[in-house]
C-alpha positions in Angstrom: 49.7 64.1 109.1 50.7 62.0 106.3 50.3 63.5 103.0 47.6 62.7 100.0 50.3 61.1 97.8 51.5 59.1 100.5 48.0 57.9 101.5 47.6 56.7 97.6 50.7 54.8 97.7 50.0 53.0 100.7 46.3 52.6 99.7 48.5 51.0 95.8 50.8 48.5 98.0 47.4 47.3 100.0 45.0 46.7 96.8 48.1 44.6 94.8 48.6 42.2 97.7 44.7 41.8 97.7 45.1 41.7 93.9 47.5 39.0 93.7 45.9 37.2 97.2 42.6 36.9 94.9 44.4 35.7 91.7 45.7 32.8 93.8 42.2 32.2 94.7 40.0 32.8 91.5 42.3 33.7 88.8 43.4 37.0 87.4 40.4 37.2 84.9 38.1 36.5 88.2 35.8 39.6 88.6 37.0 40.2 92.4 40.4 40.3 91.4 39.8 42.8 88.0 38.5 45.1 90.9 41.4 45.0 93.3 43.5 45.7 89.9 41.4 48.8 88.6 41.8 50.0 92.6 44.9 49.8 92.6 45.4 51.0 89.0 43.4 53.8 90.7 45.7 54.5 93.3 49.2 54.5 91.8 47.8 56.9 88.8 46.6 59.5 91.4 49.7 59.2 92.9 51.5 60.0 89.9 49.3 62.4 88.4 51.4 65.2 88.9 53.7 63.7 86.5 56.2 62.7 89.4 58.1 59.6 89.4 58.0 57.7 92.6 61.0 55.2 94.3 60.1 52.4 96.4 62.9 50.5 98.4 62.3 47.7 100.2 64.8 47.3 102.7 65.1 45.0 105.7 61.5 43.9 105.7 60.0 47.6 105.3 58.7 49.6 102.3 60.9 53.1 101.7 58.5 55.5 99.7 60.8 58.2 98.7 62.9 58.6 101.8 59.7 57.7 103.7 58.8 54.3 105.6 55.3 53.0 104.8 53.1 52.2 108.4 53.9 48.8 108.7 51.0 46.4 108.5 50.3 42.5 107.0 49.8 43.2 103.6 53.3 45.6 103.3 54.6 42.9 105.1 53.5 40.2 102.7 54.5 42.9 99.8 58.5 43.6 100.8 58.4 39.4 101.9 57.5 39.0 98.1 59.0 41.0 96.3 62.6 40.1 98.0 61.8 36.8 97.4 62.0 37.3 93.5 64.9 39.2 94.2 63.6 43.1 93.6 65.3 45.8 96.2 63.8 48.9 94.6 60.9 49.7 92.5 60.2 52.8 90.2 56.8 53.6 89.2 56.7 56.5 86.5 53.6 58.4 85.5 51.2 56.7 82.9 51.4 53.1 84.2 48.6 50.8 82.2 46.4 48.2 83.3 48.3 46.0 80.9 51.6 46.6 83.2 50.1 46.7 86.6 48.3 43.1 85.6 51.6 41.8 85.0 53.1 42.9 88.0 49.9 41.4 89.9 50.6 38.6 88.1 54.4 38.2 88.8 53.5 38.4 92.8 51.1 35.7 93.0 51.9 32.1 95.1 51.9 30.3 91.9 54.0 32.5 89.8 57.2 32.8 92.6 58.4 29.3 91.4 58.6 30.0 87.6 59.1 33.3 87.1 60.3 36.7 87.8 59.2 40.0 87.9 59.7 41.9 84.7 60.1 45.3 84.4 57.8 47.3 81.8 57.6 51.2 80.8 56.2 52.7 84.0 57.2 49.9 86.3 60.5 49.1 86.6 62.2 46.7 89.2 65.9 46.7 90.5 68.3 44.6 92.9 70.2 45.9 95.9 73.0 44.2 95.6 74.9 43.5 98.7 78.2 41.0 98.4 80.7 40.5 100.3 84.3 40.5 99.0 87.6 39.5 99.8 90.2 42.6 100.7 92.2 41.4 97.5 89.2 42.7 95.7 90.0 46.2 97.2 93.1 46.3 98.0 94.1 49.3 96.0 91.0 51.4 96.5 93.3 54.3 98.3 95.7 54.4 95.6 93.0 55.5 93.8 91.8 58.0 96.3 95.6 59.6 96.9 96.2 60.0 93.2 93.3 62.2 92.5 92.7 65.9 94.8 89.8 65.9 96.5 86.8 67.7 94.4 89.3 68.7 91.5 86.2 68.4 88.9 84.7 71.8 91.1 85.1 75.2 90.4 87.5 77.0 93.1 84.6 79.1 93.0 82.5 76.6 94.2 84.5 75.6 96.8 85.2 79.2 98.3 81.4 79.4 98.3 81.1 76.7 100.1 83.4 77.8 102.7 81.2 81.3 102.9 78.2 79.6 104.0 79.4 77.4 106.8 81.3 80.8 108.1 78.0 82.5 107.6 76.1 79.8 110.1 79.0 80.0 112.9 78.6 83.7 112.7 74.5 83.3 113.3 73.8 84.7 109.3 71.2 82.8 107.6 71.9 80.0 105.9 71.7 80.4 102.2 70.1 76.7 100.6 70.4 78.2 97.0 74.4 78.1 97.6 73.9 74.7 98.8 71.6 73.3 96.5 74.0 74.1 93.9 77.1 73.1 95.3 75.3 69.5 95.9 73.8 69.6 92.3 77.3 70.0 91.3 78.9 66.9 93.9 76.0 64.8 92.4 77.0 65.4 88.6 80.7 65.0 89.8 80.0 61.7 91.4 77.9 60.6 88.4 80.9 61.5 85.9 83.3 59.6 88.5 82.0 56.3 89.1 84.2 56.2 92.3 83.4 57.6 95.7 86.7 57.1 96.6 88.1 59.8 94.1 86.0 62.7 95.1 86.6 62.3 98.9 89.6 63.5 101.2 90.4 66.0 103.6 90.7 69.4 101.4 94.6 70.4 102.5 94.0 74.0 101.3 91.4 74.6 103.6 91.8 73.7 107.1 88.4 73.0 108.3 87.6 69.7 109.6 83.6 69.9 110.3 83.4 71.4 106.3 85.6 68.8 105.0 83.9 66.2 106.8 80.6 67.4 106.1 81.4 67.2 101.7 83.0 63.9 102.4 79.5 62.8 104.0 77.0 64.3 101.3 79.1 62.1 98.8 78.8 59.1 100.5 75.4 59.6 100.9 75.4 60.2 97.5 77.4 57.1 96.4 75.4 54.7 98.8 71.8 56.3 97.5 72.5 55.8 93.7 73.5 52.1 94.6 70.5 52.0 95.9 68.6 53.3 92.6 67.7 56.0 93.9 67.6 59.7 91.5 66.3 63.0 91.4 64.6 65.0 93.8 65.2 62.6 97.1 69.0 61.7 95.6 69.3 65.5 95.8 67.6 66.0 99.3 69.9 62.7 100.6 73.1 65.0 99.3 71.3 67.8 101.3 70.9 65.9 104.3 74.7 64.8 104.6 76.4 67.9 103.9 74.4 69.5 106.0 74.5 66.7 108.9 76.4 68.1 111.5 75.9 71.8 111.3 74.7 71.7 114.9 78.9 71.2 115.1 79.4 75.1 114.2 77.5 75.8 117.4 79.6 74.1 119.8 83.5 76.0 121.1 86.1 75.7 118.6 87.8 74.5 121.3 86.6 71.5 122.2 85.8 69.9 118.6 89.5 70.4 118.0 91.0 69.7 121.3 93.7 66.8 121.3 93.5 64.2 123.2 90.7 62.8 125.2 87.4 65.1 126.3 86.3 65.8 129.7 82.7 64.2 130.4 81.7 67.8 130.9 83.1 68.4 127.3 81.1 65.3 125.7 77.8 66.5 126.9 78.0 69.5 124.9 79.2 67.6 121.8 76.5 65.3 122.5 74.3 68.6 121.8 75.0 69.5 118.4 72.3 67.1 117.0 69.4 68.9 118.8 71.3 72.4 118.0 71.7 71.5 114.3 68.1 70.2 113.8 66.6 73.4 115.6 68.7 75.6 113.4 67.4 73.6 109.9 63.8 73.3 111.2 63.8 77.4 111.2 65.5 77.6 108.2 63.0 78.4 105.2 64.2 76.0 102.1 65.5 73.5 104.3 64.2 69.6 103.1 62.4 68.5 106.3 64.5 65.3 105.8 67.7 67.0 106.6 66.5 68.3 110.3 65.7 64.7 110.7 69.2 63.6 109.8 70.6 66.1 111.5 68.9 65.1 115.0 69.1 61.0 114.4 72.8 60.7 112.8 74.3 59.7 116.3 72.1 57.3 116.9 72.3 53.7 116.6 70.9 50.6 115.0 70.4 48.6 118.2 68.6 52.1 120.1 72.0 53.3 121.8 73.5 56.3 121.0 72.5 59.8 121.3 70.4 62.0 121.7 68.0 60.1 123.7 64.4 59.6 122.5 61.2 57.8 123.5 61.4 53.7 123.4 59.9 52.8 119.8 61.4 55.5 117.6 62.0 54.5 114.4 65.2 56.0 112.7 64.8 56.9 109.3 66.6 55.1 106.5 68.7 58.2 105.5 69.6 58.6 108.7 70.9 54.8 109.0 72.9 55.5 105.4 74.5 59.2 106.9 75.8 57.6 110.3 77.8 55.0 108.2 79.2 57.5 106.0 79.8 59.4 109.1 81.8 56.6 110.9 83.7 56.1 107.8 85.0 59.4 107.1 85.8 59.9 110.3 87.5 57.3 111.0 89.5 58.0 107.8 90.3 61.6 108.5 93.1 62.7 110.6 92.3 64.7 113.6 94.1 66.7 116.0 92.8 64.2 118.4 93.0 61.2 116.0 95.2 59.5 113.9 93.3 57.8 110.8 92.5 54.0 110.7 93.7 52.7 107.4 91.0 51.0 104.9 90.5 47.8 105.7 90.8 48.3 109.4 87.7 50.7 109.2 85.8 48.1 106.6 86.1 45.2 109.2 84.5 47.7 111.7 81.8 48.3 109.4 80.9 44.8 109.0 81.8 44.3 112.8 79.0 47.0 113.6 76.6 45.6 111.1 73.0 44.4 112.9 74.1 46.4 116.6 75.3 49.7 115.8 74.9 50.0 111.8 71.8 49.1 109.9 73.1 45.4 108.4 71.9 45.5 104.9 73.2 49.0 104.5 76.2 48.7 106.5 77.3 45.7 104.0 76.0 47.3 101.2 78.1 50.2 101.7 81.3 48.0 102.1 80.4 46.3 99.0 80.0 49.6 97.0 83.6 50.5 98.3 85.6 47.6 96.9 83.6 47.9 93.6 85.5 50.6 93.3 88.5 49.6 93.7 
């Protein structure tokens, strides 16, 4: 069941595209329309009553709410159609949002405003881009000097670190897993990452310790990271996407050493129990207390794919979640940047091309070039 404070943003979306369909018609002074504005005035403030900001995205024709995708119907339809046409990717709405600001916004989607004008942001409703370019490798080119000339994590603590390496030995032993050791260690990654600027500077495979799924999985919480904030997305859910990579492939720890560093090729016998670690690591998370729901759901879907291939298998219809679709290209990309006993690493631009190659079949599109984009920034 969908919560209350979900129920009032989707009910907020529904009464501005009636709003703004009525200002077309009558006006925005019209009577009709004034009601549609104080309903949905009505709406958002509940929402935000508790003094919580909320993050829409609007991504590839659907409406993110905080990690979550709105039920699609005609009006949300009509609301991401408008809003990317005036060129707005991401939405914040913060607590105490006026009539004054909301009428504005009304306003700014209306038929007769598109032409003229675009949306402006205000105190409690501000509007962003998702910026998604595509560049030429000159533009990049150095990106991995970068990344060789500065040690993976060297803004963290050792302490940190060594913790780190406790609680991933604690899962493959069966312990508990401890969230208040990982909730700081990402709290930390995300402050790191802020100070940075450049993904490419906190990732790399940590030489000291020789542990390839804990390595991979720090890599993969900072990409997430890194692709999330480009995004304009903060706080709680930035926190829980950082969550939901590192903890991505735990389901890993539960399959033989042996195979997840054997060299060469696997038997077919060997890639069905590979192909179980999502299931294992999403049964683990679901009975872990502390665990963010969206990280069991990462867990399970990060193999999967944008055209419905992949693994594990599910029901025709299912809908892969966004974070999901932004974890399985940091996935792909540090792994194909990682050395393995069983695999040299591609070098940059090779695993860019793929990227864009795999953009609209295997990889989400708009996140997939998003991502590649974010990456040359940097360089």
């Amino acid at each position: 069941m969908k919560s209350d404070n979900y129920q009032h943003l989707l009910a907020f979306v529904k009464h501005v595209v009636t709003a703004a369909t009525h200002a077309d018609l009558y006006g925005l002074g019209h009577d009709q329309t004034q009601r549609r504005c104080a309903d949905a005035l009505e709406s958002v403030s509940t929402a935000l009553s508790e003094g919580r900001e909320t993050n829409m995205l609007i991504l590839d024709g659907e409406i993110i709410v905080d990690g979550t995708p709105l039920e699609v119907g005609l009006g949300l339809e009509r609301f991401a159609q408008g809003l990317r046409a005036r060129g707005i990717g991401h939405i914040r709405l913060l607590p105490g949002v006026a009539a004054e600001e909301l009428n504005s916004f009304i306003a700014g989607m209306t038929k007769r405003a598109l032409a003229r004008e675009e949306l402006r942001s205000t105190e409690h409703i501000r509007f962003g881009s998702v910026e998604v370019r595509f560049v030429g490798a000159e533009d990049g080119k150095d990106s991995m000097e970068g990344l060789r000339a500065h040690p993976s994590f060297a803004a963290m603590p050792k302490e940190e670190l060594l913790r780190l390496v406790e609680i991933y030995e604690g899962v493959r032993r069966y312990r508990k897993l401890k969230m208040s050791g990982i909730n700081e260690v990402v709290t930390s990654f995300i402050k790191i990452f802020k100070d940075k600027l450049d993904p490419l500077m906190t990732i790399s495979p940590l030489k000291a310790i020789d542990e390839y799924t804990f390595t991979h999985s720090t890599n993969v919480c900072l990409l997430n990271v890194s692709q999330a904030m480009s995004l304009g997305m903060d706080g709680q859910l930035l926190h829980e996407i950082g969550v939901a990579g590192m903890m991505h492939d735990i389901g890993k720890l539960f399959i033989p050493e042996e195979i997840i560093t054997k060299p060469g090729k696997l038997t077919e016998q060997e890639w069905d129990i590979v192909r179980q670690h999502p299931l294992k690591g999403a049964q683990y998370l679901l009975n872990t207390p502390g665990v963010p729901h969206l990280a069991a759901v990462v867990a399970f879907e990060h193999h999967m794919k944008y055209n419905q291939e992949g693994y594990p298998q599910v029901r025709k219809g299912w809908r892969q979640h966004p974070v999901s679709q932004m974890t399985a290209i940091s996935d792909f990309f540090d792994a194909t940047r990682t050395h393995r006993a069983y695999q040299e690493s591609i070098d940059f631009d090779v695993v860019t091309s793929y990227l864009l190659d795999a953009a609209g079949t295997e990889l989400h599109p708009l996140l997939a070039r998003n991502f590649v984009g974010m990456l040359r920034r940097t360089g």
